[in-house]
Each structure stands twice: as structure tokens, then as C-alpha cells.
C-alpha positions, 0 to 999 in steps of 0.5 A: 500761864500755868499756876506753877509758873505764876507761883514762881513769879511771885516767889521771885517778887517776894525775894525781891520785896525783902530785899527792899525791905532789909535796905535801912535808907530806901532811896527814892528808886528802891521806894517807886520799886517797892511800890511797883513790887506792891502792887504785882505781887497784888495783881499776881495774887489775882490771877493766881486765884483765877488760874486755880479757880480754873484748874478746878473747875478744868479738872471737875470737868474731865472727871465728869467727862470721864464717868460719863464715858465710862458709864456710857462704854459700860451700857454700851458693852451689855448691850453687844452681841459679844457680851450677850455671847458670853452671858450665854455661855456663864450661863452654861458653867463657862467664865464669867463675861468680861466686866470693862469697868462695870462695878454696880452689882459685879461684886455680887452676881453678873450684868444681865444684857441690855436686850433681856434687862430691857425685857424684864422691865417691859414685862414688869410695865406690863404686868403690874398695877401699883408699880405703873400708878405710883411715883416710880424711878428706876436705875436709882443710886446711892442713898435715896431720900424721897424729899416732899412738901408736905402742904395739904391741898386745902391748906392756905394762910389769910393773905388777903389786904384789907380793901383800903388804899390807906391800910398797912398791908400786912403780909403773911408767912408761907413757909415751906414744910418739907419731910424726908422719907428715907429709902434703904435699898431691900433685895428681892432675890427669887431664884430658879434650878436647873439640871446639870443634865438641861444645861449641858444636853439642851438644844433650845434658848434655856439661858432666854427660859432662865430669864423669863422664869425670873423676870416673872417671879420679879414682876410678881414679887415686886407687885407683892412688895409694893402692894401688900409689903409690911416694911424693911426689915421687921423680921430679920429672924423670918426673911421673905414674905415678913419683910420688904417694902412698905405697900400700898395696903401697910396700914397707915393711920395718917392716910384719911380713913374710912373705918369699920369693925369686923364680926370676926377675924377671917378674910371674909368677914372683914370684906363682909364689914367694910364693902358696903356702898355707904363706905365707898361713898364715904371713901369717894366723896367724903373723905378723898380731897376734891383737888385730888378728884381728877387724878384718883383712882381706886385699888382693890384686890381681886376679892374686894373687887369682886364683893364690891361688883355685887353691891345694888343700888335699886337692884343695879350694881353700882359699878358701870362700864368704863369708855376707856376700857379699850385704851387703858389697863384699868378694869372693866368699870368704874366706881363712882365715876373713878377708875379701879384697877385690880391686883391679885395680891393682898395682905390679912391678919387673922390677930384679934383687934389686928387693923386690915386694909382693904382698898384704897382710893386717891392719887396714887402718884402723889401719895405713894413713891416706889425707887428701884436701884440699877444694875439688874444682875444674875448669880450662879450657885453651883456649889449648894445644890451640888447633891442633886446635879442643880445649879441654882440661878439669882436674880437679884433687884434692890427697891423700896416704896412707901407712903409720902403725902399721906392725905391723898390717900384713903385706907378703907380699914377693918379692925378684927374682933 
């Protein structure tokens, strides 16, 4: 029965009931009456409350479904032919393709196709270090919160009874410490120009030219972002390389730390300063964590790498070959028995007293997190190159990263003059 149909019932019962009750002198029929009318109306209540409760969770229910199948007509229609046919032709100053639905970066650019979107991402896998070592999630909606216990690896509480049958067995209090992390979603948005001339007397795949340039300089801002990003937002007058997500090497004095001071404020003084074996060492078996040892790994930038490849000890270079070289994308060696891996970009301030950090050791997955939003799309902008005959093509991805559990992490930080 329906709960319309059921709330009728009990509207009748009710009218049924005040009449009972108006009577002065209820006889013993209108009594045993009332008393069956009591307890209907209680039973009806029940299953009023029920079909309701059923209602809800029927109606929850088909919304689900419906999103669902929407999301999966959505993935569905990037990944035809027909509407990778139509992207060509928006690329070339045609209409737009058909959206069906799709709202997640319509209102400010285009889907890319499944097949190109599918591309991008391999290259990124393959071409990037942090992004690969990190705790990554993509196609990430809405406002994310990297949520994380915050329990240090050696940290316990005494728990243990006194070895005495006859004893009070006192229990101790493990309370979780959580922390939160707010991730606020940052535009990466390399674009590329192309001649009115190209677009319109090209023979070739110049829509697969347009995607491969901006998947390149994606991969290679992102990798940037993540490795050497000084935070979101910290210099709205100054867009581009002031902002973007917290990297790898953003000093973070919380990390376990491995100090030295530089005799100057160059590039190269500060490698001068803090490459030396006795703060690798001290990085590697000192200050990283031991439970952290089987699942660390060393970052550097290609010119810390290369300061450290020249270390002695006893006139052999403490880098050995690494087995694993065939099968993984780490660099050639291993320092101290770890991995490193080796990435083109890197971050200096040349300020007096400014804080530089140079390499950094540990469990990349479980102290650093990277989030990067769905919905990969592409804007054409016709109108501000419009003198020269260009149109400008925007790619546009939206993620963020920073630090979560600090302590299994080690900076290696040189302090400027």
C-alpha cells in the first residue's frame, strides 16, 4: 500500500476516533470500538513510517542510479569516435562538440577525448618523478581534505601488565590524533598558438600536434608544481611560477632535518655546503625513521645528484650500481643502499639568511600527497591574438599537493650567508 493510501486510512480512523469521543455515555460497543480504533491507528503509524523509510531509500536509490548512468553516458560519449570527429573540427574554428550532459569544466573550456585525456595521463606516468612516488589520486571532486593519523612510527604508550596474576590490570588510552590537510584546487594552464594559416591549410593531425605540445608542458608544469611549488596562492600580484602547489622541496621545518649553513648565496655554494657524505649519512641512518627504511627513497635534482656522484670514500664513489636498474625508473644507483630518483627541477633563493632545500629522503607515499581534479579540458581563444592571425589554445588541470606526515621525511636544508 502506498503512503498516500495509508495516510487516508488513518485520516478516516481519526474521524472515526473523534466521533467515539464526542459520544457522552460510550457504550460497551463504542468502547471495545474504540479500543480496536486505538490500536490501528498504532499499528497504521508503523507502517506509515515504514513505507516512508522505504520511499526514501527507493527514491535515493533511482538518484544514484541515475548519476551513475549519467556519469557513465558522459565517459562513454568522450570516448566515441563522434565526438573525438567533433573535437577535431572545434579545433579547427568549427562548433563546439556536443556536451550530453557533461558539466564538470564545460563552462570553461571543452572535454578532451578519452583517447588524447588517456594519452596525456600515460605521459605524465612516464615522464615524472614525484608525481609517480607520492600518494597520487586523480579525477578527485569537489572539496578535498587529505585526512591522516598523525601517530609517529616510534610512538607507543606503556600498555603492558604487571606480570601478576593478583594485580588491577591497568589499561592505557590510545587515542587517535588525526590532522587535516585542506586541499584548494590550483589551475595549471600552459597554452600553445597556432597560425589561422596552419589550421586552415594543414594536411597533417595538427588537432594530435596541439595535444601533444600541451600534454608536454602539463607534465612538466605539474612535476615542477610538485616538486619545487612554493604554496597556492602567495603572490596573487605575480601569477605563474610564484604560485602553485606546496612541493617536495617548500621548506618545511616540521620534516626531520639535516641542517648546514652556506658561505654564500649562489646555487653552487649551497650544493658546496650541504653535499657532503657526513649529511648523507646523517640523513640516511640518523635522522630517517628505521620503520621508514624499507620503503625510502632519495630525491635530488639533477645538480645535487651530480655534486653527490662525486663523493669519495677511500677514493670510490659512495654511489653503487643499482640491480634494479633494468626494471625500474630510478637512476642508475643507489646511495646507502636506497633508491634515488632524479628530477630536472629545483627551486633557490639567492635572499640573505633564505632556507634552500636540496634533497630530500623517505617514504615519499606516506609523507607527501598529490590530488588532481577530473575533467581535463581545452579553451580556444580566438579573440586576443586575433592581430597576428593566431588562435591560442588552454589547457586547463586543476591539483594540488603538500606535506601530510611530516616525520617520514628528511629535508637536507642549507641556510644562505
Amino acid at each position: 500500500m502506498k503512503v498516500s493510501e495509508l495516510h487516508d486510512k488513518r485520516k478516516a480512523l481519526i474521524a472515526e476516533r473523534d466521533t467515539i469521543l464526542a459520544a457522552d455515555n460510550l457504550t460497551v460497543e463504542q468502547e471495545a470500538r474504540g479500543h480496536e480504533v486505538a490500536n490501528e491507528l498504532q499499528r497504521l503509524d508503523g507502517e506509515i513510517r515504514s513505507a516512508q523509510l522505504r520511499e526514501r531509500f527507493a527514491s535515493y536509490s533511482a538518484m544514484e542510479r541515475a548519476v551513475g548512468e549519467s556519469q557513465k553516458r558522459n565517459t562513454d560519449w568522450v570516448a566515441t569516435t563522434e565526438y573525438r570527429d567533433q573535437f577535431a573540427s572545434w579545433l579547427r574554428g568549427g562548433h563546439a562538440p556536443e556536451q550530453r550532459e557533461i558539466t564538470t569544466g564545460s563552462s570553461s573550456g571543452v572535454i578532451v577525448p578519452k583517447v588524447y585525456e588517456d594519452g596525456v595521463l600515460r605521459y605524465l606516468d612516464a615522464n615524472t618523478v614525484v608525481r609517480n612516488l607520492a600518494d597520487l589520486k586523480t579525477g578527485v571532486k569537489g572539496y578535498q581534505t587529505v585526512r591522516y593519523n598523525t601517530l609517529e612510527s616510534a610512538g607507543y604508550t606503556g600498555s603492558w601488565a604487571v606480570r601478576d596474576q593478583t594485580s588491577t590490570t591497568a589499561a592505557v588510552s590510545v587515542d587517535p590524533a588525526w590532522n587535516e590537510v585542506p586541499f584548494v584546487p590550483v589551475a595549471c594552464l600552459p597554452y600553445t598558438q597556432i597560425s589561422k594559416q596552419a589550421i586552415i591549410q594543414s594536411d597533417f593531425d595538427l588537432e594530435a600536434e596541439i595535444i601533444d605540445t600541451l600534454q608536454r608542458q602539463l607534465a612538466k608544469n605539474l612535476e615542477s608544481g610538485y616538486v619545487c611549488g612554493v604554496g597556492a596562492n602567495t603572490s596573487t600580484s605575480s601569477p605563474g611560477t610564484t604560485n602553485g602547489p606546496a612541493g617536495l622541496f617548500k621548506n618545511n621545518a616540521n620534516t626531520n632535518r639535516v641542517t648546514a649553513t652556506s658561505a654564500g648565496t649562489t646555487r653552487a655554494q649551497a650544493i658546496t655546503a650541504g653535499i657532503t657524505t657526513a649529511n648523507l649519512l646523517k640523513m640516511r641512518y640518523e635522522m630517517l625513521p628505521a620503520s621508514n627504511w624499507s620503503n625510502a627513497a632519495w630525491v635530488m635534482p639533477q645538480d645535487v645528484y651530480a655534486a653527490a656522484s662525486s663523493l669519495l670514500a677511500n677514493n670510490v664513489p659512495i654511489f653503487t650500481p643499482s640491480v634494479d636498474r633494468a626494471i625500474s625508473t630510478a637512476a642508475g644507483f643507489t646511495l646507502f643502499g636506497l633508491p634515488v630518483y632524479v628530477t630536472e627541477y629545483s627551486n633557490h633563493s639567492t635572499t640573505a639568511a633564505a632556507v634552500n632545500v636540496l634533497a630530500v629522503l623517505g617514504n615519499i607515499r606516506d609523507c607527501f600527497s598529490i590530488r588532481e581534479w577530473g575533467g581535463m579540458s581545452l579553451m580556444r581563444d580566438e579573440i586576443s591574438q586575433a592581430a597576428s592571425a593566431r588562435v591560442r589554445f588552454y589547457g586547463t588541470m586543476f591539483a594540488q599537493s603538500d606535506y601530510t606526515r611530516v616525520k617520514s621525511a628528511v629535508q637536507l636544508a642549507v641556510t644562505n650567508a
